[in-house]
C-alpha positions in Angstrom: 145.3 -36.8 133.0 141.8 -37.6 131.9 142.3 -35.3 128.9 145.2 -37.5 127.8 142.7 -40.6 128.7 140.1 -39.6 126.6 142.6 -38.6 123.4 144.0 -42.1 123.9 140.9 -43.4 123.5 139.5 -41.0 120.3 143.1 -42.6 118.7 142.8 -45.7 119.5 139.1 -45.6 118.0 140.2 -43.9 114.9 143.0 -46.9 114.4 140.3 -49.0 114.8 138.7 -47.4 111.3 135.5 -45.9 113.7 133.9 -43.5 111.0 133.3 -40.7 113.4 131.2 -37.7 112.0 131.4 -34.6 114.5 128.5 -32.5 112.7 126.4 -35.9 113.4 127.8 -35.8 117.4 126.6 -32.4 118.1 123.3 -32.7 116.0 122.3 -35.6 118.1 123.4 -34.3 121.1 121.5 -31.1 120.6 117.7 -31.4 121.3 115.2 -29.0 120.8 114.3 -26.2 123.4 118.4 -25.7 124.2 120.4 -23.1 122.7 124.2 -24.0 122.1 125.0 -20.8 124.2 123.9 -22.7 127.1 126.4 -25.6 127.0 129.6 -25.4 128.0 132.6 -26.4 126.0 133.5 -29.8 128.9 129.6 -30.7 128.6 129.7 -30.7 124.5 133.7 -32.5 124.4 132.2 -35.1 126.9 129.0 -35.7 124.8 131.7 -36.5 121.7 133.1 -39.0 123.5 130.5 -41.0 124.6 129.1 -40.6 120.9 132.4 -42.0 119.5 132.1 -45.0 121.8 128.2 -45.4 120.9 129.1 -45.4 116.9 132.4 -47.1 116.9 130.2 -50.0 118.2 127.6 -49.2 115.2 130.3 -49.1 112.6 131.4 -52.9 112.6 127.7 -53.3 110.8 127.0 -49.9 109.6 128.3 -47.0 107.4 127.2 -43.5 107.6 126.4 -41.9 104.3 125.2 -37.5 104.0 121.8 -37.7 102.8 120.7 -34.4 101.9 122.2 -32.3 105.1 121.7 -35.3 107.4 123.2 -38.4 108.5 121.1 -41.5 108.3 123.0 -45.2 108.7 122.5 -47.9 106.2 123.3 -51.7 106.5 126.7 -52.7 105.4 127.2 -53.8 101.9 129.6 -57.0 100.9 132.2 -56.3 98.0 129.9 -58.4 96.0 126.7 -57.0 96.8 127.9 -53.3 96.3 129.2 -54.0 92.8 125.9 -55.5 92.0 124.0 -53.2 92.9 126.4 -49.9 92.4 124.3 -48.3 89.8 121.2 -47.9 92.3 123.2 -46.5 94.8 124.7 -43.9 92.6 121.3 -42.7 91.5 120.5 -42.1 95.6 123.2 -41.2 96.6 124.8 -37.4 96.0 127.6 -36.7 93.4 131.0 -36.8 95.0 131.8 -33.1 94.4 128.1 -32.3 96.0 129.0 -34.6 99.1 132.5 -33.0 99.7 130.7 -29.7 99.8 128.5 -31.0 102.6 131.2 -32.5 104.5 132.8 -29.1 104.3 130.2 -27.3 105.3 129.5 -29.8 108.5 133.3 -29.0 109.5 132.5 -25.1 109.0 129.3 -25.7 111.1 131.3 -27.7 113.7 134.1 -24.3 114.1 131.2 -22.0 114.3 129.4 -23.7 116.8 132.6 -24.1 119.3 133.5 -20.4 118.8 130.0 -19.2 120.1 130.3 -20.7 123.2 129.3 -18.7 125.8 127.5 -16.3 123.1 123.1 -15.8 122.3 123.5 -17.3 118.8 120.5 -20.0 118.3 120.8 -22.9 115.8 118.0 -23.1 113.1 116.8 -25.9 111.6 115.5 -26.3 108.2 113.3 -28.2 107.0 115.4 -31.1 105.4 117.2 -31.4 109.0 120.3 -29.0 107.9 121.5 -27.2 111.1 123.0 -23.8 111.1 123.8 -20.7 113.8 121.6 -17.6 112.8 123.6 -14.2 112.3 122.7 -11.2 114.3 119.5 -9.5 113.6 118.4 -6.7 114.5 115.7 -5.5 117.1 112.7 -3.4 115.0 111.7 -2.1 118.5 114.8 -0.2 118.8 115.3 3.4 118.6 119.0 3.9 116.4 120.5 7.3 115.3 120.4 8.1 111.8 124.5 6.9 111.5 123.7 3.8 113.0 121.0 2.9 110.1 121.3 0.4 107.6 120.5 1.1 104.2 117.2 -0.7 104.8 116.2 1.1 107.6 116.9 4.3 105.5 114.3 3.0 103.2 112.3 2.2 105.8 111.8 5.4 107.7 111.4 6.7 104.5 107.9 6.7 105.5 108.0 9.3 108.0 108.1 11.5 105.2 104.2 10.8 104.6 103.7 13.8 108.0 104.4 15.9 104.6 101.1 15.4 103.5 99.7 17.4 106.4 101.4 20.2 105.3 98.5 20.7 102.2 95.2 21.1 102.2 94.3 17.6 101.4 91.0 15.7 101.0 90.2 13.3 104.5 89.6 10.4 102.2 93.0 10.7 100.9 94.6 9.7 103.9 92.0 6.8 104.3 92.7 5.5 101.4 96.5 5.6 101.8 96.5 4.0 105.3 93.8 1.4 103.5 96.2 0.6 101.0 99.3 0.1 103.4 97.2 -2.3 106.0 95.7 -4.3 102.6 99.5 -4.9 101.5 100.1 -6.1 104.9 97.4 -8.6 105.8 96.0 -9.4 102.0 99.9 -9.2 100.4 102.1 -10.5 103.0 99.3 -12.9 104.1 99.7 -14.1 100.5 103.3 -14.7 100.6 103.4 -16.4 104.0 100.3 -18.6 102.6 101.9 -19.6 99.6 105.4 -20.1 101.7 103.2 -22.7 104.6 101.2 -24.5 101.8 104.4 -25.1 99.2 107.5 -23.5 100.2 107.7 -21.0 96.9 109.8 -18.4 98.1 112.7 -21.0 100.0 112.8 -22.9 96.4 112.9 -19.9 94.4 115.8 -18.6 96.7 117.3 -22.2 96.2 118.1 -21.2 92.5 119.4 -18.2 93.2 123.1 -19.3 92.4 126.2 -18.0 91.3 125.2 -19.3 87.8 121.9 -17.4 88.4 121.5 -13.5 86.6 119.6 -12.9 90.1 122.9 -13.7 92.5 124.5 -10.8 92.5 121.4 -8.2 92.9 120.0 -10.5 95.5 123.3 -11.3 97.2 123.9 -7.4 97.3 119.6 -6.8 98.7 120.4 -9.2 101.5 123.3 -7.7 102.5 122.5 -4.1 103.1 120.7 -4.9 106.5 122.8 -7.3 108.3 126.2 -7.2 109.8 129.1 -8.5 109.4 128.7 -12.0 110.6 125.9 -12.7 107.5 127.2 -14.9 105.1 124.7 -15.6 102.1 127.2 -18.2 100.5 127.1 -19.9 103.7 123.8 -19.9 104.9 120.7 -22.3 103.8 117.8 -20.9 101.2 115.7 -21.0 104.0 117.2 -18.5 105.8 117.9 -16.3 103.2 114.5 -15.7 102.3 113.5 -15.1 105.3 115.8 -12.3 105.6 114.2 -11.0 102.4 110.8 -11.4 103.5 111.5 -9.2 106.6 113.1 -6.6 104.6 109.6 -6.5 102.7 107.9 -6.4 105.9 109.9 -3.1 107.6 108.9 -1.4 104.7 105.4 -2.3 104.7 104.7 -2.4 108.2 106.4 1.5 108.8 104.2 3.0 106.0 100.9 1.1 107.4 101.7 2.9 111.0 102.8 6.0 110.0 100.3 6.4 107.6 97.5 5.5 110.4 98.9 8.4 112.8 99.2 11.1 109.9 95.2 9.9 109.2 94.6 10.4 113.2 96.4 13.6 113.2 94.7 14.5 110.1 91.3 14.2 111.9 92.2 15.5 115.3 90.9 19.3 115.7 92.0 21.0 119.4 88.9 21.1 121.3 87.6 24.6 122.1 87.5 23.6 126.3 88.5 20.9 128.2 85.1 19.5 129.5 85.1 15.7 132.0 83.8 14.0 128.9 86.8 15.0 126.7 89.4 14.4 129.5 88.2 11.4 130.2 88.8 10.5 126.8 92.5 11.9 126.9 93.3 9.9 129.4 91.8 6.8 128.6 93.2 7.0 125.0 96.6 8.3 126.3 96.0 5.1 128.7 95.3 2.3 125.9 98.4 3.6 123.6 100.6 3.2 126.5 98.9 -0.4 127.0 99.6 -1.0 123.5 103.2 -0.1 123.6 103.9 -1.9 126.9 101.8 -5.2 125.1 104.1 -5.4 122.1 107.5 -5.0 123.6 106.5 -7.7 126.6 105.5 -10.0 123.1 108.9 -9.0 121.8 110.6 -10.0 125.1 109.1 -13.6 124.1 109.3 -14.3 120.6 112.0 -12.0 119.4 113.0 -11.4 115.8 112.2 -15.0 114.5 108.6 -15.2 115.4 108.4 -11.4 115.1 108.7 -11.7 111.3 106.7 -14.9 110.7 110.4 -17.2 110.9 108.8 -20.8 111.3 106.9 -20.5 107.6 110.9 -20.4 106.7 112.3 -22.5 109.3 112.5 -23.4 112.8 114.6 -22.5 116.1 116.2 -24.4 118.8 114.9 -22.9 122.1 112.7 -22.9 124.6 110.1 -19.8 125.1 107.7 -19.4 128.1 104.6 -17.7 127.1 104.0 -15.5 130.1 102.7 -12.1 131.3 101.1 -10.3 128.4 100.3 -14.1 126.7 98.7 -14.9 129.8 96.3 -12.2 129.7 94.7 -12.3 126.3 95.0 -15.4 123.4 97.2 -13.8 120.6 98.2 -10.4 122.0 99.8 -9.4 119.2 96.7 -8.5 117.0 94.5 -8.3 120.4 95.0 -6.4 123.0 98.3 -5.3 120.6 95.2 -2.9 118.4 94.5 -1.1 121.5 96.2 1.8 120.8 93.5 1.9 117.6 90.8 2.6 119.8 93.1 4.9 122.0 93.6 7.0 119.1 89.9 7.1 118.5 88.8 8.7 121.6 91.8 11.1 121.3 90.5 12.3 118.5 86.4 11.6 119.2 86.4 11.0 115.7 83.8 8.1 114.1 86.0 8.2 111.0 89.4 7.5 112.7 86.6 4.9 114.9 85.4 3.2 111.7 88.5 3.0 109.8 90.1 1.4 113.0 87.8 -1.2 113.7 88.3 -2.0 109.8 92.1 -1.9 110.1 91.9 -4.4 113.6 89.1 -6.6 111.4 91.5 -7.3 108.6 94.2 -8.6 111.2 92.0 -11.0 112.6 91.3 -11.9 109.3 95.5 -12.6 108.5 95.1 -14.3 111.8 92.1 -16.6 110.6 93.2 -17.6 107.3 97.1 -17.3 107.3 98.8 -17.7 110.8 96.4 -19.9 113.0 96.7 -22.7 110.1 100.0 -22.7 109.7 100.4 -22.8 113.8 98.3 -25.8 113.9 99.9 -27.2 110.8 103.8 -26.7 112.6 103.1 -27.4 115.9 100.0 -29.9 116.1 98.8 -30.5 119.6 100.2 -34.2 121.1 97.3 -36.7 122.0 97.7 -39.1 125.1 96.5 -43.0 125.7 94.2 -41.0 127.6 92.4 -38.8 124.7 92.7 -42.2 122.6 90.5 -43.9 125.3 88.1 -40.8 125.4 87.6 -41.2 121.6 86.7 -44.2 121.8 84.1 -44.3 124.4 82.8 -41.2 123.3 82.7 -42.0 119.5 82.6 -45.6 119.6 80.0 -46.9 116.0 78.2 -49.3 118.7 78.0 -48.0 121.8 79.2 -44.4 121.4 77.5 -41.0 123.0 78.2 -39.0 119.7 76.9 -39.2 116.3 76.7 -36.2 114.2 74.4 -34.3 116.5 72.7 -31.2 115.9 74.8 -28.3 117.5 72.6 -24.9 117.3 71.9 -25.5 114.0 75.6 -27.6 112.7 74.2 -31.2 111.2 71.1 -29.8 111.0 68.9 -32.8 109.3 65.0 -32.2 108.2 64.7 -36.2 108.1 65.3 -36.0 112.1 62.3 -35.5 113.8 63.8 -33.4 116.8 65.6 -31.1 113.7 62.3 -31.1 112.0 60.7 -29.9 114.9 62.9 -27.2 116.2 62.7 -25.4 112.8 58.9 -25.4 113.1 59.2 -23.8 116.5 61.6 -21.1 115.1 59.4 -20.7 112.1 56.8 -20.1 114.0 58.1 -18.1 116.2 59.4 -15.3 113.5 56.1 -15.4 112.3 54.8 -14.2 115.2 57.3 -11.8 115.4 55.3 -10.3 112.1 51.9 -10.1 113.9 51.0 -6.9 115.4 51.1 -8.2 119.4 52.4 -6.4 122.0 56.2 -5.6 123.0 55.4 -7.4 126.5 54.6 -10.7 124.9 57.8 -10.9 123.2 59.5 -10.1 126.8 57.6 -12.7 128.8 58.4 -15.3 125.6 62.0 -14.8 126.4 61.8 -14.3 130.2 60.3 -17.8 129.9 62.7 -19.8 128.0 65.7 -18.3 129.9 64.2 -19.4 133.5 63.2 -23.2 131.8 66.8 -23.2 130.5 68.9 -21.7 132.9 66.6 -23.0 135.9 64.8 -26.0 134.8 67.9 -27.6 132.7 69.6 -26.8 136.1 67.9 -27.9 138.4 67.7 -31.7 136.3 71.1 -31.7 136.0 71.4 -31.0 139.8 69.6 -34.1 140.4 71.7 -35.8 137.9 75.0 -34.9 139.5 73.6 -35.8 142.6 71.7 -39.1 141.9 72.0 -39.9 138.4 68.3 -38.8 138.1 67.5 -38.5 134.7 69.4 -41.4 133.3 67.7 -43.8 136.2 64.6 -42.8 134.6 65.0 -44.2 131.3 67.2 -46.9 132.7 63.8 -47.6 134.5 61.8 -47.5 131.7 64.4 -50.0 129.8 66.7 -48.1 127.7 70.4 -47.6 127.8 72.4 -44.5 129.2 73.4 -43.7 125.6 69.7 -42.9 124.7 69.3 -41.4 128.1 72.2 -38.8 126.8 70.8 -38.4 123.3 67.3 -37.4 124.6 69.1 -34.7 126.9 71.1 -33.2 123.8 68.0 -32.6 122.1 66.3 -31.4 125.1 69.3 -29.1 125.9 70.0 -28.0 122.3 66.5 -26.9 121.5 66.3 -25.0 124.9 69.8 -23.2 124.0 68.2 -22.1 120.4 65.1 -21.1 121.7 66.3 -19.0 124.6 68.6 -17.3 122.0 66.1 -16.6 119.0 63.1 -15.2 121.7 65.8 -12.9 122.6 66.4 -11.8 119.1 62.8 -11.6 118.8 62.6 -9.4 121.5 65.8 -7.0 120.5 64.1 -6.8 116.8 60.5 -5.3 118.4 62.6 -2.6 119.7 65.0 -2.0 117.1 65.3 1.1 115.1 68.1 1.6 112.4 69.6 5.1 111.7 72.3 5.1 108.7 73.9 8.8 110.0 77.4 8.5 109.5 78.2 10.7 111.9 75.3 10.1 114.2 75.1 9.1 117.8 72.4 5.6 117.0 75.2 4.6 114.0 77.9 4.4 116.5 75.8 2.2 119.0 74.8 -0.2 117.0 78.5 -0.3 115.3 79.7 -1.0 119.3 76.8 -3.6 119.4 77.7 -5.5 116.5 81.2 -5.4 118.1 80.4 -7.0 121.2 78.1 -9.5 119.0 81.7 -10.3 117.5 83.3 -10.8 120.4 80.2 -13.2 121.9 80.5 -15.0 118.9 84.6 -15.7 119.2 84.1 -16.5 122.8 81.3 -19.4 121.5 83.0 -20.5 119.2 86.8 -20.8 121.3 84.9 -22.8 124.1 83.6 -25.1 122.2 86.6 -25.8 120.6 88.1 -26.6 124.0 85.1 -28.6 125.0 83.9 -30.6 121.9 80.7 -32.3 122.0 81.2 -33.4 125.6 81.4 -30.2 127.7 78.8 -28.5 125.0 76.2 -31.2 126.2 78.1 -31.5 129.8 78.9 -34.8 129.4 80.4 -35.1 132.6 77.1 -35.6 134.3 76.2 -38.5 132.6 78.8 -40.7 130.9 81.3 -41.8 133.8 84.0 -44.1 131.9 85.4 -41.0 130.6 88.7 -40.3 132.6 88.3 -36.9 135.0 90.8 -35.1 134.1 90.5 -31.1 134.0 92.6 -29.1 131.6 92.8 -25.0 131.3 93.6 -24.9 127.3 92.4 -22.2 125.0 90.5 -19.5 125.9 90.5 -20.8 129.1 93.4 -20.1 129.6 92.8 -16.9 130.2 89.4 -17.0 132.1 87.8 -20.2 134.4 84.1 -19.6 133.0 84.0 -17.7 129.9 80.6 -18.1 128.6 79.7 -15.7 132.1 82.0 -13.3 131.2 82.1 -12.7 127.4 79.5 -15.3 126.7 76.7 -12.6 127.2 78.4 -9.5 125.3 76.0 -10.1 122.1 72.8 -9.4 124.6 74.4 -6.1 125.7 74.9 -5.8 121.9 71.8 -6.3 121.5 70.7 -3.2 123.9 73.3 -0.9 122.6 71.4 -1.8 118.8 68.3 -1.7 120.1 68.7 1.5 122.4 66.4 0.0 125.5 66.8 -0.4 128.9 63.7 -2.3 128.4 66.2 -5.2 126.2 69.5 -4.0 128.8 67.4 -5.1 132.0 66.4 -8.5 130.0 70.1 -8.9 128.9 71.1 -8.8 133.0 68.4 -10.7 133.8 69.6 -13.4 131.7 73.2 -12.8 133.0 71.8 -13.4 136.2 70.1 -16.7 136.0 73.2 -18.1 134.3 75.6 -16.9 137.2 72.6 -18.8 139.6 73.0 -21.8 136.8 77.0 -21.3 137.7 76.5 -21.3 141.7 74.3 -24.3 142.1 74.4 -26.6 139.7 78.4 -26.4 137.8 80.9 -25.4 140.4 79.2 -27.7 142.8 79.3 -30.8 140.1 83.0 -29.6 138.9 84.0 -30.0 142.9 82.4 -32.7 143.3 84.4 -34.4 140.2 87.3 -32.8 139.9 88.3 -32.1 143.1 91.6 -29.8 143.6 91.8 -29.5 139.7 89.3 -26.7 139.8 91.5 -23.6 139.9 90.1 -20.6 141.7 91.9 -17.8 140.2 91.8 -17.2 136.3 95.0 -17.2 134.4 94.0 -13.6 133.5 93.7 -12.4 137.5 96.8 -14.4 137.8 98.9 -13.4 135.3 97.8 -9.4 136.3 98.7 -10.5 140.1 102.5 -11.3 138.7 102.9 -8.2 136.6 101.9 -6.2 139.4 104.0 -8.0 141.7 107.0 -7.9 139.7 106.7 -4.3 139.0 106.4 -3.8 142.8 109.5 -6.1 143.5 111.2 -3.8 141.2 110.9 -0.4 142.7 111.4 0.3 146.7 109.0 3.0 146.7 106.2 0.9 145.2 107.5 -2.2 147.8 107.0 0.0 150.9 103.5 1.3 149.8 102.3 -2.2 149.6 103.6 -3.0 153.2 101.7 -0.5 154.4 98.5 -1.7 152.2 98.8 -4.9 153.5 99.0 -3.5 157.6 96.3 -1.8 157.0 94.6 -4.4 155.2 95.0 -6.6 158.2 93.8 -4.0 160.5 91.0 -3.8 158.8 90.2 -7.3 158.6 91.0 -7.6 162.8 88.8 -4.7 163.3 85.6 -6.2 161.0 86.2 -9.5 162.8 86.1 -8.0 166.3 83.0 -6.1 165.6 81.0 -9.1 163.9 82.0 -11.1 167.2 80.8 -8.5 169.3 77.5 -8.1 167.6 77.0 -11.7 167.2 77.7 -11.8 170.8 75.0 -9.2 171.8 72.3 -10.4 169.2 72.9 -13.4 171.2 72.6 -12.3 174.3 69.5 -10.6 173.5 68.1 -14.0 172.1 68.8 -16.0 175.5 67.0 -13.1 177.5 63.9 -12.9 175.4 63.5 -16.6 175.3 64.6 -17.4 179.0 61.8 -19.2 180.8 59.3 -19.5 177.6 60.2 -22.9 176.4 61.2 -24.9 180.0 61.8 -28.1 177.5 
């Protein structure tokens, strides 16, 4: 009965001369971040209805024209005014033939859509707005028989054919330089296209011309073809999507020849080792360890992103759905060309090769580069990060022209300025600094120089901003003395920044009294300091991704003296992933430092300074962040805590696993009982032995 209901009422809209567009109905009623597969057919028939009723009441005032793909609605035009002004609208409007093809192709949309009901098609969107249901792709990760390949795959594993090579007695820089060239035509030649693609959409607007009429349709037509099934239409489908399916193609190819080419180099350089010593077992399993890593890292990514981000789909177009970035993207920022390269360094120790080393940390160098300069832009370009009332607010107090904490300050040496005095004088210091460096004075002077700015900056920066967290101590004393807080903060930033630079450059000082350099390819002291300038890398990304979650603020630790600034704690960026970074990774350039250097001398001064920041941490931050933040202060990293759920999950999953971890956790609490009951009893005779040593000496 309510069927019939709701048809009477469709008809008696439609007698009513309700201009009712069904594409529209179910673009409006589709939002991002749900796929059509997930609606069922009552929830999308009852969604037209109440749209019909919606624009039926629009329609007495409005018409609905197609606008490129879209609907948009326009005021209503009187006969007079629309043969006035006819001429106009014909030159905005689309040609009739042009418009009936659109129409046609929103019916056709509208079929498609109801017949995958209950199916894991998505809707893409381009980037006019035009809506369409993505064909069946298929899964790279995947292992097929040969009469299940397309012809593209064919082409693709084509490149297996490079283990050939091994077979002659050719040169080792052969197979460097064909793995070199493979990895540059991925990161410098497809990071070319995709740049290109972000910046100005090339390859979709070339694709738009290929048209029947065009002497590329039928050779392109045919390319597209070969690797898709039967439910790829390219007559059908938008320009968008068609080159995207072109572009992966290219990508199979290139990305197969840069992998197998880098395991024919490893195997090229692997030699059987005469024994099986610790040392080389060790490395076996660690190696065999880190590939596995690798291989369990970039099918969990798959799990997540799937074909479309996979092969770069958003520089094309974008999806409708909803991902969660969990388990491995919870462990590491960008796993896909981090913790994704392990397997580089896996292969390295399975070979204990400094070539296969060298060439790998070159390969994993050029896609951070790709990820630098091609991806990261184009992520912040698509999906730019949404700013509150309360971020507004923050801006302004913090940036404000009159009474604002922040004004191109000098940041380690960023807005450096020789007209400021506190600029002017910090380079002195440096300079004359080096230049003592040059003298001929003892190691032990350079050790105590940088023993004494780590204790005044990690203790005696601490222990003011103690005070200040607890009484507001140092901007009372210029309050005092009559100035504002904001020249209370500015006097700190250049107290603070000069401290930071100075503790850092007497280290370097230090590290370069000690250093010797040793240019052996295939020597020992070469591959420390190559691992040092690693972790120098890595010290430097971590620096650089907490300030970008901080800003000026946190850099200076704002929260301790400007108070109108909302409390409000967020884990973004890299920390995600860890609570205090700078005390984990935020050191890795003074191990660095040793490994160059090859002292314990410089390692013992690199824990030193390790330690007095973790002291730093203990009693002057986490005490302050408590203090202000309250139960936003997490205590578990994301890191631990994504870990904790893969490991739990993988427990869940297997009964043996479940029933070893009961019995961890009895005799975990056994444990625990057993401690408890022993400290009580101690405390209990320590006690005891108190009161009977002291009884009668002190009758008060």
């Amino acid at each position: 009965m309510e069927d019939r209901k709701e048809e009477e009422k469709r008809k008696e809209k439609k007698e009513n001369g309700s201009n009712i567009d069904e594409e529209e109905e179910l673009r409006l009623n589709s939002s991002p971040g749900t796929s059509f597969s997930e609606l069922s057919q009552e929830t999308i028939e009852n969604a037209l209805a109440q749209i019909e009723e919606s624009v039926a009441k629009a329609a007495e005032n409005e018409e609905i024209v197609p606008q490129e793909g879209l609907r948009r609605r326009v005021p209503s035009l009187s006969t007079k005014s629309k043969d006035s002004s006819s001429s106009s609208i014909e030159g905005q409007s689309l040609s009739s033939k042009e418009e009936e093809d659109r129409i046609r192709n929103d019916s056709q949309f509208e079929e498609e859509l109801k017949a995958s009901i209950g199916s894991d098609k998505l809707v893409g969107v381009t980037p006019d707005g035009h809506r369409f249901l993505l064909p069946k792709t298929r899964n790279p990760l995947t292992i097929k028989l040969p009469s299940e390949w397309t012809v593209i795959e064919w082409i693709k594993n084509a490149s297996l054919l490079s283990v050939l090579f091994l077979f002659f007695n050719l040169p080792t820089w052969f197979f460097v330089f064909l793995f070199v060239f493979w990895r540059l035509a991925y990161n410098v030649g497809l990071g070319y296209l995709l740049y290109v693609q972000s910046k100005s959409k090339k390859i979709s607007e070339w694709m738009a011309t290929v048209k029947p009429s065009s002497p590329w349709y039928h050779p392109v037509k045919w390319f597209l073809s070969l690797g898709m099934d039967k439910d790829y239409d390219y007559d059908k489908l938008p320009a968008e999507f068609n080159a995207w399916i072109g572009f992966r193609y290219v990508v199979d190819i290139i990305l197969a020849n840069d992998l197998v080419c880098y395991f024919v180099f490893c195997l090229k350089c692997w030699e059987i080792p005469e024994s099986f010593s610790f040392t080389i077992l060790t490395c076996y399993v660690v190696g065999l360890a880190l590939s596995f890593f690798t291989l369990w890292a970039k099918t969990d990514a798959y799990r997540v992103v799937k074909d479309f981000a996979w092969y770069w789909g958003d520089f094309f177009f974008l999806v409708d759905q909803k991902l969660t970035f969990d388990r491995v993207f919870s462990i590491s920022p960008h796993p896909m060309y981090t913790i994704g390269y392990s397997f580089f360094y896996g292969a390295s120790l399975l070979t204990q090769s400094h070539t296969v080393l060298y060439v790998s940390l070159f390969g994993h160098f050029c896609q951070l580069a790709f990820l630098s300069f091609v991806e990261n832009p184009h992520i912040e370009k698509t999906y730019p990060g949404a700013r509150d009332d309360n971020s507004l607010e923050r801006d302004r107090i913090l940036h404000d022209a009159q009474t604002g904490y922040f004004r191109r300050d000098l940041i380690v040496f960023k807005n450096f300025d020789p007209f400021r005095s506190s600029d002017l004088f910090m380079a002195l210091l440096i300079t004359y600094s080096v230049f003592l460096a040059f003298l001929n004075l003892p190691s032990s002077f350079f050790i105590g120089h940088a023993i004494f700015w780590r204790i005044l900056h990690s203790l005696g920066l601490g222990y003011i901003l103690r005070k200040q967290s607890q009484k507001n101590f140092w901007t009372n004393h210029f309050i005092k003395k009559g100035y504002t807080k904001q020249f209370a903060f500015e006097n700190w930033k250049k107290i603070y920044n000069l401290s930071l630079v100075m503790t850092n450059v007497s280290f370097i000082l230090c590290c370069w009294k000690y250093v010797t350099f040793d240019l052996d390819f295939y020597g020992q002291m070469l591959l420390k300091q190559t691992i040092g300038m690693v972790l120098i890398a890595v010290n430097w990304w971590s620096s650089v991704s907490v300030f970008e979650v901080l800003g000026e603020f946190g850099w200076f630790y704002g929260d301790f003296f400007i108070d109108e600034v909302p409390s409000k704690l967020y884990y973004t960026g890299i920390y995600r992933f860890m609570n205090n970074p700078e005390a984990v990774t935020g050191f890795a350039a003074y191990y660095g430092g040793a490994l160059i250097c090859d002292s314990w001398i410089v390692f013992a001064l690199a824990l030193f300074a390790q330690a007095m920041n973790q002291v730093f941490i203990s009693f002057v931050e986490q005490p302050h962040m408590r203090k202000l933040y309250g139960n936003q202060v997490r205590s578990t990293s994301g890191f631990r805590k994504a870990i904790s759920e893969i490991v739990n999950e993988v427990v869940e999953q297997n009964e043996q696993l479940k029933k070893l971890k009961l019995s961890a956790n009895e005799i975990e609490a056994k444990l625990k009982k057993e401690l408890l009951t022993q400290a009580t009893q101690i405390k209990d005779k320590v006690k005891t032995t108190l009161d009977n040593q002291t009884k009668g000496r002190f009758p008060c």
